[in-house]
LUMLUM-454729 format. One record per atom (N, C-alpha, C, O): x, y, z; residue in three letters; residue number from 1. Coordinates in steps of 0.1 Angstrom, whole numbers. Each point is the difference from the previous one (the first is absolute). Last residue first. Example, Ala and Ser with C-alpha at 12.3 -4.5 7.8 and 13.67 -1.06 7.14 Angstrom:
! residues 2
site u = 128 | v = -22 | w = 71 | type = SER | seq = 2
site u = 9 | v = 11 | w = 0 | type = SER | seq = 2
site u = -8 | v = 11 | w = 8 | type = SER | seq = 2
site u = 5 | v = 11 | w = 1 | type = SER | seq = 2
site u = -2 | v = -68 | w = -2 | type = ALA | seq = 1
site u = -9 | v = 12 | w = 0 | type = ALA | seq = 1
site u = 9 | v = 12 | w = 0 | type = ALA | seq = 1
site u = 10 | v = 0 | w = 7 | type = ALA | seq = 1
***
This chain:
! residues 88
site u = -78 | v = 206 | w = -1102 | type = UNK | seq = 88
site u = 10 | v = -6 | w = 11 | type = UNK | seq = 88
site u = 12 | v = 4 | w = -4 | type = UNK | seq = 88
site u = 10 | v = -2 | w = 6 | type = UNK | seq = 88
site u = -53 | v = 37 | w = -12 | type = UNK | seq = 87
site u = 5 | v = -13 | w = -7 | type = UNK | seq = 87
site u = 15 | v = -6 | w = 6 | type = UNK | seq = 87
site u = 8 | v = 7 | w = 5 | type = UNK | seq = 87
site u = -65 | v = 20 | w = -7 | type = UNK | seq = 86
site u = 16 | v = -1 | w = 5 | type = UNK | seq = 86
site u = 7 | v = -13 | w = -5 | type = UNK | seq = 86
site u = -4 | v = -10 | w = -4 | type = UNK | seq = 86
site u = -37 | v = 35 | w = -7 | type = UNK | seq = 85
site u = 11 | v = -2 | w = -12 | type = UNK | seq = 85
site u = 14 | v = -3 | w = 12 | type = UNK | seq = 85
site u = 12 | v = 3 | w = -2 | type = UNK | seq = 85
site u = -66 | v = -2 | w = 2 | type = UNK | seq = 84
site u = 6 | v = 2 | w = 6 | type = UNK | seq = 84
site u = 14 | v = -7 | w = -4 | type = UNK | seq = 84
site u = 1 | v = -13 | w = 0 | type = UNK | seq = 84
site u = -43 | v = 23 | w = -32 | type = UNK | seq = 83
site u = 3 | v = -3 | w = 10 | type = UNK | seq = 83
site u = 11 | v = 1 | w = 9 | type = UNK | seq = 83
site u = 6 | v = 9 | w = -6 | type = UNK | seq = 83
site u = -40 | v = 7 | w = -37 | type = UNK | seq = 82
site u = 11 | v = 4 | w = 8 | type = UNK | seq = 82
site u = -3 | v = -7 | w = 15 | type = UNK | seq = 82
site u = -9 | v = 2 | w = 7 | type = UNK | seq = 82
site u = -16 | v = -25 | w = -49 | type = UNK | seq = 81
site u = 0 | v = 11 | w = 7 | type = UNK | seq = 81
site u = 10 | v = 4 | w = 6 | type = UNK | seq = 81
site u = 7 | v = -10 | w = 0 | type = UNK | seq = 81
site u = -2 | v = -27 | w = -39 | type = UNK | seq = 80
site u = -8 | v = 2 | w = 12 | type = UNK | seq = 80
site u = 6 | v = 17 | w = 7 | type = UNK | seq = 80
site u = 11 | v = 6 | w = -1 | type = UNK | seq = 80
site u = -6 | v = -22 | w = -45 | type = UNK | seq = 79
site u = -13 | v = 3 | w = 4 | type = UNK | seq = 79
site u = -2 | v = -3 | w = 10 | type = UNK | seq = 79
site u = -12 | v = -2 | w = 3 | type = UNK | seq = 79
site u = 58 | v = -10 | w = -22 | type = UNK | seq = 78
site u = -12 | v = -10 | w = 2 | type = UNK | seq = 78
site u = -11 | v = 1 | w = 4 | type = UNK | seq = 78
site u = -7 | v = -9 | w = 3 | type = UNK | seq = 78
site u = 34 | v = 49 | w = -9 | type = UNK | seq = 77
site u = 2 | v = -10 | w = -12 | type = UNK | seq = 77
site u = -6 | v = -15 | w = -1 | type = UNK | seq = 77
site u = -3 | v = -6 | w = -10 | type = UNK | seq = 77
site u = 9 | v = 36 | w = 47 | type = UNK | seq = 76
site u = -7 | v = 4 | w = -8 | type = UNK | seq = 76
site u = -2 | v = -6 | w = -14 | type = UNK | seq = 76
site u = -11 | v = -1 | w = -7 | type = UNK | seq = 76
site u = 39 | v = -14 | w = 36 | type = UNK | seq = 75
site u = -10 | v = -3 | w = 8 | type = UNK | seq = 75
site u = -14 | v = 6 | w = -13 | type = UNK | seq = 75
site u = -10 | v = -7 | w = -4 | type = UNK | seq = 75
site u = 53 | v = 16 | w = 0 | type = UNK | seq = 74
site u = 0 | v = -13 | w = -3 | type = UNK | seq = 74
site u = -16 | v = -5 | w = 6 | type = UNK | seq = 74
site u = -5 | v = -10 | w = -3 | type = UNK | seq = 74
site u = 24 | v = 58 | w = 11 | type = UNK | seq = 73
site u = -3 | v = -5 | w = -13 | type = UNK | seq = 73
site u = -3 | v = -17 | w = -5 | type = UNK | seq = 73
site u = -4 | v = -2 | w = -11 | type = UNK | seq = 73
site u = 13 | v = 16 | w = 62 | type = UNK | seq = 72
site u = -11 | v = 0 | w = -8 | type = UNK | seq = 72
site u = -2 | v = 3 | w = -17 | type = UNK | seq = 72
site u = -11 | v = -3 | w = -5 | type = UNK | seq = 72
site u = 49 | v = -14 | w = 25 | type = UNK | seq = 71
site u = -10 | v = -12 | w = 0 | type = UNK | seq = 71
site u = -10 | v = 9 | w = -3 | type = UNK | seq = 71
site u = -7 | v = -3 | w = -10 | type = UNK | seq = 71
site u = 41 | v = 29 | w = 3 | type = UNK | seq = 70
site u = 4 | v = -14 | w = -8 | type = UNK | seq = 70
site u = -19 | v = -10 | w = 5 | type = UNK | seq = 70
site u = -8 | v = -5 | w = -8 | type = UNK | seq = 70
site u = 25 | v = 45 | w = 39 | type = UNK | seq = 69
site u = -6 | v = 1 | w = -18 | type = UNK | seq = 69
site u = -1 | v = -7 | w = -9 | type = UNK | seq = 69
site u = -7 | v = 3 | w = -10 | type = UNK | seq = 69
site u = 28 | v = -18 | w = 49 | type = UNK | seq = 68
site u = -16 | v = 8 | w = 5 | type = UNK | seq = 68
site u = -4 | v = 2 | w = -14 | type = UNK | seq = 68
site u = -7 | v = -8 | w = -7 | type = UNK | seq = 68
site u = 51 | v = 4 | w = 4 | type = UNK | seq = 67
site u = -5 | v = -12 | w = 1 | type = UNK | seq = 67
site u = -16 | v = 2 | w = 2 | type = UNK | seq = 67
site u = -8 | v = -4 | w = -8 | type = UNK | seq = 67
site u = 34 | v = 40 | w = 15 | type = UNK | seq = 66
site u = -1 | v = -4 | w = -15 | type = UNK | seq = 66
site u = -5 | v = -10 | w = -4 | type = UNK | seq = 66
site u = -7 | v = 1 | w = -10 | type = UNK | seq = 66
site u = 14 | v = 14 | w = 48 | type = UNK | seq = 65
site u = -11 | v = 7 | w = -3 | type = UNK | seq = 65
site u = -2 | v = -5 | w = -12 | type = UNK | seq = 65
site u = -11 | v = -2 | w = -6 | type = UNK | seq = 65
site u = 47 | v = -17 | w = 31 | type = UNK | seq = 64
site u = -16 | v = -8 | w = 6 | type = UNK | seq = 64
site u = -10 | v = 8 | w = -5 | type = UNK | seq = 64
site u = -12 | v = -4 | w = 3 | type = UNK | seq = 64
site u = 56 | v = -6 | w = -35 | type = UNK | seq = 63
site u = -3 | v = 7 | w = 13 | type = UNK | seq = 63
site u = -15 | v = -3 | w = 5 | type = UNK | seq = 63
site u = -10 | v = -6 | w = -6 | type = UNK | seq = 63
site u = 41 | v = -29 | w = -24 | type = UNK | seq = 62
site u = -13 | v = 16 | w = 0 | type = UNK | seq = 62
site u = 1 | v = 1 | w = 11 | type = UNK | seq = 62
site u = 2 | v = -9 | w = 9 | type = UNK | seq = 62
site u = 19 | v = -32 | w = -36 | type = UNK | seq = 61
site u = 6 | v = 5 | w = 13 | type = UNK | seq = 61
site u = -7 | v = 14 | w = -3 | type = UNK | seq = 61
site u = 4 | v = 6 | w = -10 | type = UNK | seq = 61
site u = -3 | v = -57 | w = -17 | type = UNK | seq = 60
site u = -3 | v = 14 | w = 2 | type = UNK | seq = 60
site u = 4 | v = 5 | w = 16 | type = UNK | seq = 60
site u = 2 | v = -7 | w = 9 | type = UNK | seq = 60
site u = 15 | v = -37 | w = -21 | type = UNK | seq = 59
site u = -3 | v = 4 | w = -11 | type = UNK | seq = 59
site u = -3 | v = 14 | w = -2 | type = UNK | seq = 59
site u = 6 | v = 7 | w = -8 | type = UNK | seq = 59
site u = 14 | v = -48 | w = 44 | type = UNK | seq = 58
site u = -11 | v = 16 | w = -1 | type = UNK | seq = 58
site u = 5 | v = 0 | w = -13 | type = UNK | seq = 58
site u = 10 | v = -7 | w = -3 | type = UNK | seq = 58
site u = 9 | v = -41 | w = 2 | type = UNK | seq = 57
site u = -8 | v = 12 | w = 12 | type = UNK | seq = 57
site u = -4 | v = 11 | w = -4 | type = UNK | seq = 57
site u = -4 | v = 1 | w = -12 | type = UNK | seq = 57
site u = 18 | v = -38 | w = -14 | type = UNK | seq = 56
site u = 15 | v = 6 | w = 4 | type = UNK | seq = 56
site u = -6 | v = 9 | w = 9 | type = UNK | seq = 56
site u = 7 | v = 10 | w = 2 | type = UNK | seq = 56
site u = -33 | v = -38 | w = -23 | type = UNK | seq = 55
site u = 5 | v = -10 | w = 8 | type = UNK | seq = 55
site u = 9 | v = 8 | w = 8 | type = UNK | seq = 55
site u = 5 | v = -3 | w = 11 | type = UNK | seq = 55
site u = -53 | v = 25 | w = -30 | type = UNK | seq = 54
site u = 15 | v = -5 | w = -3 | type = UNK | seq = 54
site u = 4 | v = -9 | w = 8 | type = UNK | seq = 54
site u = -7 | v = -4 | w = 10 | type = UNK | seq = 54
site u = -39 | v = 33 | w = -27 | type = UNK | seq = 53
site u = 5 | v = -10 | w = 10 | type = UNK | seq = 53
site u = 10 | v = -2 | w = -7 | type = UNK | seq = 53
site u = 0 | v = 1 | w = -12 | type = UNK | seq = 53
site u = -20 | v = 53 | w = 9 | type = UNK | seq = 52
site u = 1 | v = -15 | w = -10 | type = UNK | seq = 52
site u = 7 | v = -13 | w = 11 | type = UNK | seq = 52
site u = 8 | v = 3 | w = 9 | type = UNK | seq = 52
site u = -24 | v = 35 | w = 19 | type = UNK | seq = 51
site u = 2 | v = 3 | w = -11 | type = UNK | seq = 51
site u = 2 | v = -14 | w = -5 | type = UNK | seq = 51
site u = -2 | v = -10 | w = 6 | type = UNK | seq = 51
site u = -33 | v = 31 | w = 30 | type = UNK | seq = 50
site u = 13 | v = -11 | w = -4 | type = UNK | seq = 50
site u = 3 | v = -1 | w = -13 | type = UNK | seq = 50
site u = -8 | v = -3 | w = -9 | type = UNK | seq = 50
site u = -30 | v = 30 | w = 45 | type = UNK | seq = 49
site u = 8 | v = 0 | w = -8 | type = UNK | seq = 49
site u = 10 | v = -8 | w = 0 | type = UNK | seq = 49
site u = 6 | v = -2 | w = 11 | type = UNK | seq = 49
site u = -52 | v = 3 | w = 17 | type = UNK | seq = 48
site u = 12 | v = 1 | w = 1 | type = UNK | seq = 48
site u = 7 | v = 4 | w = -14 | type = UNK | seq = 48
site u = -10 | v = -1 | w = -8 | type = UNK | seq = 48
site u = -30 | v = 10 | w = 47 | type = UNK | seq = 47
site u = 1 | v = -4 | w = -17 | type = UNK | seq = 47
site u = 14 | v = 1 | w = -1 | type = UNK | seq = 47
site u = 6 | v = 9 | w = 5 | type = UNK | seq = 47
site u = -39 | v = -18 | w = 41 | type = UNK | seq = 46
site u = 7 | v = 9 | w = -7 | type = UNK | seq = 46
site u = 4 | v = -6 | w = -18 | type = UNK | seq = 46
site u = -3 | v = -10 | w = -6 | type = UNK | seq = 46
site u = -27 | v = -15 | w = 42 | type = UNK | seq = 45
site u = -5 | v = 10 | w = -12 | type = UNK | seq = 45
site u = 8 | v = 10 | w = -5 | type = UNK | seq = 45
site u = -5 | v = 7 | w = -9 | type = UNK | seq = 45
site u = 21 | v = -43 | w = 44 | type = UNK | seq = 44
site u = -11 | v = 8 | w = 3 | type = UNK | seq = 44
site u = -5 | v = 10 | w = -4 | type = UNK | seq = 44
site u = -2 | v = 9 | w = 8 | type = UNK | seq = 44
site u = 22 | v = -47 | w = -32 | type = UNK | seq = 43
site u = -12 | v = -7 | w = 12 | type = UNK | seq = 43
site u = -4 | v = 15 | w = 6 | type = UNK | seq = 43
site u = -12 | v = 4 | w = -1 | type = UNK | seq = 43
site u = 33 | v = 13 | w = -46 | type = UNK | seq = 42
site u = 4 | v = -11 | w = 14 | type = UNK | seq = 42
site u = -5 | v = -2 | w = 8 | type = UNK | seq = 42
site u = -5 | v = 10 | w = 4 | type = UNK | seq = 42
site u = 6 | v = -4 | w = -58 | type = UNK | seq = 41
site u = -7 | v = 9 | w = 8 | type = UNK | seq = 41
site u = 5 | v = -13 | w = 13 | type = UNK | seq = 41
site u = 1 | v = -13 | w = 0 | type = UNK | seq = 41
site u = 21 | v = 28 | w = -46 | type = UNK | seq = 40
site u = 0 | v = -12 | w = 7 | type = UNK | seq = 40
site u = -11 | v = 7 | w = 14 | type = UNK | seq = 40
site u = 3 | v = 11 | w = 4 | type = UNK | seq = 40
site u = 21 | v = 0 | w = -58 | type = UNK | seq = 39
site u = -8 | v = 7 | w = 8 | type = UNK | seq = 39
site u = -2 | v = -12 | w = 10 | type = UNK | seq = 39
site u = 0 | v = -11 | w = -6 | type = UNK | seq = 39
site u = 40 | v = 15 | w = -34 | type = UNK | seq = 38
site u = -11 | v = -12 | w = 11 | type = UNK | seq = 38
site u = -6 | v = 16 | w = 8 | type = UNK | seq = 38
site u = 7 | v = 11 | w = 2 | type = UNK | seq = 38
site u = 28 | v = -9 | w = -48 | type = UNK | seq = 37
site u = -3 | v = 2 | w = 10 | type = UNK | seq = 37
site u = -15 | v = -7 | w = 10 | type = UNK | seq = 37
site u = -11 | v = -1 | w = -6 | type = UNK | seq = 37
site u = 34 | v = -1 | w = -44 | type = UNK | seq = 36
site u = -1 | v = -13 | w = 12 | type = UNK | seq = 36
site u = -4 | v = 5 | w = 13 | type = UNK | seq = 36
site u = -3 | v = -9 | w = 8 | type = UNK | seq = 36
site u = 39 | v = 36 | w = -39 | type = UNK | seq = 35
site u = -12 | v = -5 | w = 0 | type = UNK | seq = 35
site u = -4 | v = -11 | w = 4 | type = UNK | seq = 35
site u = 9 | v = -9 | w = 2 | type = UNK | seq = 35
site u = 13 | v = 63 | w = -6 | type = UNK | seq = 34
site u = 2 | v = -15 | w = 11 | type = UNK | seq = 34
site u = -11 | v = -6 | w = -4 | type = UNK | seq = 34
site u = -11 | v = 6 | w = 1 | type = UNK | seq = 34
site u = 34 | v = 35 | w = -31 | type = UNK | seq = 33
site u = -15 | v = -10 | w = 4 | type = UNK | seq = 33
site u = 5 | v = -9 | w = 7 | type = UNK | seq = 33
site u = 10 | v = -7 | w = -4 | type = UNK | seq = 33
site u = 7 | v = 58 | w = -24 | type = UNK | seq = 32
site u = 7 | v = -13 | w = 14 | type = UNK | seq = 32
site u = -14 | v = -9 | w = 3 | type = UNK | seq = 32
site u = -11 | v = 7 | w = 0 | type = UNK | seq = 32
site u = 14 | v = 37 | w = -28 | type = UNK | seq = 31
site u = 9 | v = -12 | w = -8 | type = UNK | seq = 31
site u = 4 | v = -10 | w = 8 | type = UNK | seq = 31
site u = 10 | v = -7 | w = -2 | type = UNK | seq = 31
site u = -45 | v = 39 | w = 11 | type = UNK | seq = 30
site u = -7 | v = -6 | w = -10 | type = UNK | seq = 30
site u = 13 | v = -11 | w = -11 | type = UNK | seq = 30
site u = -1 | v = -7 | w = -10 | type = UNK | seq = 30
site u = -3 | v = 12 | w = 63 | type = UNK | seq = 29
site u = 1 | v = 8 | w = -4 | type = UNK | seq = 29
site u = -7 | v = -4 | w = -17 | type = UNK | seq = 29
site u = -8 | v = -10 | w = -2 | type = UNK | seq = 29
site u = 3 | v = -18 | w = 36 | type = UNK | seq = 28
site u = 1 | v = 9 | w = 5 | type = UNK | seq = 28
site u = 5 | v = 16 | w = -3 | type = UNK | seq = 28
site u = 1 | v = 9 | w = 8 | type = UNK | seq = 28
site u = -35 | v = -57 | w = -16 | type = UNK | seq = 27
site u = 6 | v = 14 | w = -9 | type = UNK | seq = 27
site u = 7 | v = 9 | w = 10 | type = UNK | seq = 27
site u = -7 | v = 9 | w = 5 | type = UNK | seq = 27
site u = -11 | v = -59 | w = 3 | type = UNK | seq = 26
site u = 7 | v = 10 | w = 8 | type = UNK | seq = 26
site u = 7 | v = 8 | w = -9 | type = UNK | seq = 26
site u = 12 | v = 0 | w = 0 | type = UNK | seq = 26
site u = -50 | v = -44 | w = -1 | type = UNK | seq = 25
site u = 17 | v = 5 | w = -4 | type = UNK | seq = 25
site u = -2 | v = 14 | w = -2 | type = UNK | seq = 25
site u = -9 | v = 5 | w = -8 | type = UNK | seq = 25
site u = -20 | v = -51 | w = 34 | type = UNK | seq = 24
site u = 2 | v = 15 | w = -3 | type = UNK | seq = 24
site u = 15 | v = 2 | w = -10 | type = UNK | seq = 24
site u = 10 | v = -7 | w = 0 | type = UNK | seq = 24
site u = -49 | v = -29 | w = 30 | type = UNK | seq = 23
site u = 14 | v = 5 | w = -6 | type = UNK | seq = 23
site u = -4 | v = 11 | w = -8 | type = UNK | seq = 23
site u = -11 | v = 5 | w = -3 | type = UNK | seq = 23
site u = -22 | v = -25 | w = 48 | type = UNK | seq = 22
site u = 7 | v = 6 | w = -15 | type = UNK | seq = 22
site u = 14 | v = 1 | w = -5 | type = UNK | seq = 22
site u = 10 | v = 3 | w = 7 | type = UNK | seq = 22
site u = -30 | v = -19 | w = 35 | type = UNK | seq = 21
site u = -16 | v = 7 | w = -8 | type = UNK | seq = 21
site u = 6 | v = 2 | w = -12 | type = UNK | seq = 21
site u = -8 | v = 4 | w = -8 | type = UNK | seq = 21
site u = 24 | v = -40 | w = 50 | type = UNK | seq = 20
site u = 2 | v = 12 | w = -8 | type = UNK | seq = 20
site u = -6 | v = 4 | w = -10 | type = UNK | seq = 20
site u = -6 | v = -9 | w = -5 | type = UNK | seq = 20
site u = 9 | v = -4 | w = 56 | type = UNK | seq = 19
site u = -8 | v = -8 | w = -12 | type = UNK | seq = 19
site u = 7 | v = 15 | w = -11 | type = UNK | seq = 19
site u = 2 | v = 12 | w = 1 | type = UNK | seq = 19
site u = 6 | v = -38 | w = 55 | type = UNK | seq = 18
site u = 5 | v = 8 | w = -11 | type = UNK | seq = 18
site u = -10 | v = 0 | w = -18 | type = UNK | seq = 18
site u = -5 | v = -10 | w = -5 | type = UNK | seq = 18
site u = 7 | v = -21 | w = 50 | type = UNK | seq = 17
site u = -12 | v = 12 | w = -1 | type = UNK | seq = 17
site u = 3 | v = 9 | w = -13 | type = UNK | seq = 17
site u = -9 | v = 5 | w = -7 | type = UNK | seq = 17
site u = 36 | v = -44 | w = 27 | type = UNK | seq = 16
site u = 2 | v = 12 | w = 7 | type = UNK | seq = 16
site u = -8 | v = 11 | w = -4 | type = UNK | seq = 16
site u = 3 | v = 12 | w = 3 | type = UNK | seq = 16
site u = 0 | v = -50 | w = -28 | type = UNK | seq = 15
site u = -3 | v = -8 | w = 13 | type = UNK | seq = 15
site u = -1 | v = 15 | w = 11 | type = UNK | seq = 15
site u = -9 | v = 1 | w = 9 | type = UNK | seq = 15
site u = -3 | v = 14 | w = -57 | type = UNK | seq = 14
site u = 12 | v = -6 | w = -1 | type = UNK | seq = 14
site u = -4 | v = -9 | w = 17 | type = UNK | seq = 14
site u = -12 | v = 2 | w = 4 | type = UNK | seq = 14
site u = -30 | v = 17 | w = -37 | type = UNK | seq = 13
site u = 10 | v = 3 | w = 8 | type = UNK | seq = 13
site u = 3 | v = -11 | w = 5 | type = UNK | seq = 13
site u = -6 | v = -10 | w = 2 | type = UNK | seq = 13
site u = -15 | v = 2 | w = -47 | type = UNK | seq = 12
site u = -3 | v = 3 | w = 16 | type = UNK | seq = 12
site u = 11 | v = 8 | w = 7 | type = UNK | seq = 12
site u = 10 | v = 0 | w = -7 | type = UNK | seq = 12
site u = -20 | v = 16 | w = -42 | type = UNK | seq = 11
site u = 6 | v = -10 | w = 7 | type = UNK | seq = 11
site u = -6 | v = -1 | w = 13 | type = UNK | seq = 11
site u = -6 | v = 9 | w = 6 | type = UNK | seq = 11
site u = 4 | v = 24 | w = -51 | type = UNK | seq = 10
site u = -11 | v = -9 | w = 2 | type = UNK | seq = 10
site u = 10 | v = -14 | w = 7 | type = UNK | seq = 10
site u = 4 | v = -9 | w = -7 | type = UNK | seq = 10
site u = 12 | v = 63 | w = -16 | type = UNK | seq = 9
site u = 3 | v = -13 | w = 3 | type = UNK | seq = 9
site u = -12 | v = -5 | w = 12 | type = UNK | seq = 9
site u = -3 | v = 8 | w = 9 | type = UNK | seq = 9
site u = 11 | v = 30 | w = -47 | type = UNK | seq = 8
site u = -3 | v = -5 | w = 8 | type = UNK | seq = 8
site u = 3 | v = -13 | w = 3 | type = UNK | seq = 8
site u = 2 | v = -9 | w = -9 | type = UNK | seq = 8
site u = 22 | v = 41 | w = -17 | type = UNK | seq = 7
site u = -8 | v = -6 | w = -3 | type = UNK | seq = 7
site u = -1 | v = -7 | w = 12 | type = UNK | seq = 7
site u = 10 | v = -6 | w = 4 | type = UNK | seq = 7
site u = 12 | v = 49 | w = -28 | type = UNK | seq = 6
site u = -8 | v = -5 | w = 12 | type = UNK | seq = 6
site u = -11 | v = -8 | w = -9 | type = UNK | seq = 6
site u = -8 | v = 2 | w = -9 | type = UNK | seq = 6
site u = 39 | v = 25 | w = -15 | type = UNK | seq = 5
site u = 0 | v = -13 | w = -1 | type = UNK | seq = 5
site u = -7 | v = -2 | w = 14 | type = UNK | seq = 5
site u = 2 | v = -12 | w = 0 | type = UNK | seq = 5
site u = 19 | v = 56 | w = 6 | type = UNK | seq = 4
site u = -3 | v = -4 | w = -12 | type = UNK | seq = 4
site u = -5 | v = -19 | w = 1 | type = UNK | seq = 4
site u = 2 | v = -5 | w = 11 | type = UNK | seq = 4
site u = 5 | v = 55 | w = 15 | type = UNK | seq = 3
site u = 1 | v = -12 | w = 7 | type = UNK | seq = 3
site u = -6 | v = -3 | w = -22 | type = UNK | seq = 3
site u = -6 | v = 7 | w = -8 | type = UNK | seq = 3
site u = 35 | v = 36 | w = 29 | type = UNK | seq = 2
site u = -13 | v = -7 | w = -4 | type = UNK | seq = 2
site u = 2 | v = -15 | w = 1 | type = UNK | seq = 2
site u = 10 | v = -5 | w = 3 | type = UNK | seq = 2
site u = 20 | v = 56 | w = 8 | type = UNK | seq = 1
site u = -2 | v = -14 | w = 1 | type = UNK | seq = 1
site u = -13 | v = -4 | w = -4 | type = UNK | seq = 1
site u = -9 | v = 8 | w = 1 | type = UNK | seq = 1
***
């Protein structure tokens, strides 16, 4: 997996603290790409993952290691340091 296209994102956080630090698109193999993926950091500093927005619901569905690995390559890709990759 690799993280491609990260591009930061510059917002206040949402009424509920929420702020999102990045989009992303999601090499997960080198013939499959989820793209649009969101990096989102939460009021109490965990980091979230979210796949592309839709009207028709979930979109991505990772396991919690996999996902783990998801934010810190995404994280890494916005040059911040290894942080704590739990995710809702």
């Amino acid at each position: 997996m690799n993280i491609r296209k990260m591009r930061a994102i510059r917002q206040d956080p949402s009424p509920r603290g929420f702020r999102t630090l990045g989009k992303f698109n999601l090499e997960v193999t080198p013939d499959v790409t989820v793209y649009n993926c969101s990096l989102v950091r939460a009021p109490d500093g965990r980091h979230m993952l979210y796949g592309p927005a839709s009207t028709a619901g979930e979109t991505l569905s990772v396991s919690p290691a996999a996902r783990a690995g998801i934010v810190e390559m995404a994280l890494a890709a916005l040059g911040n340091e290894k942080h704590d990759a739990a995710a809702a």
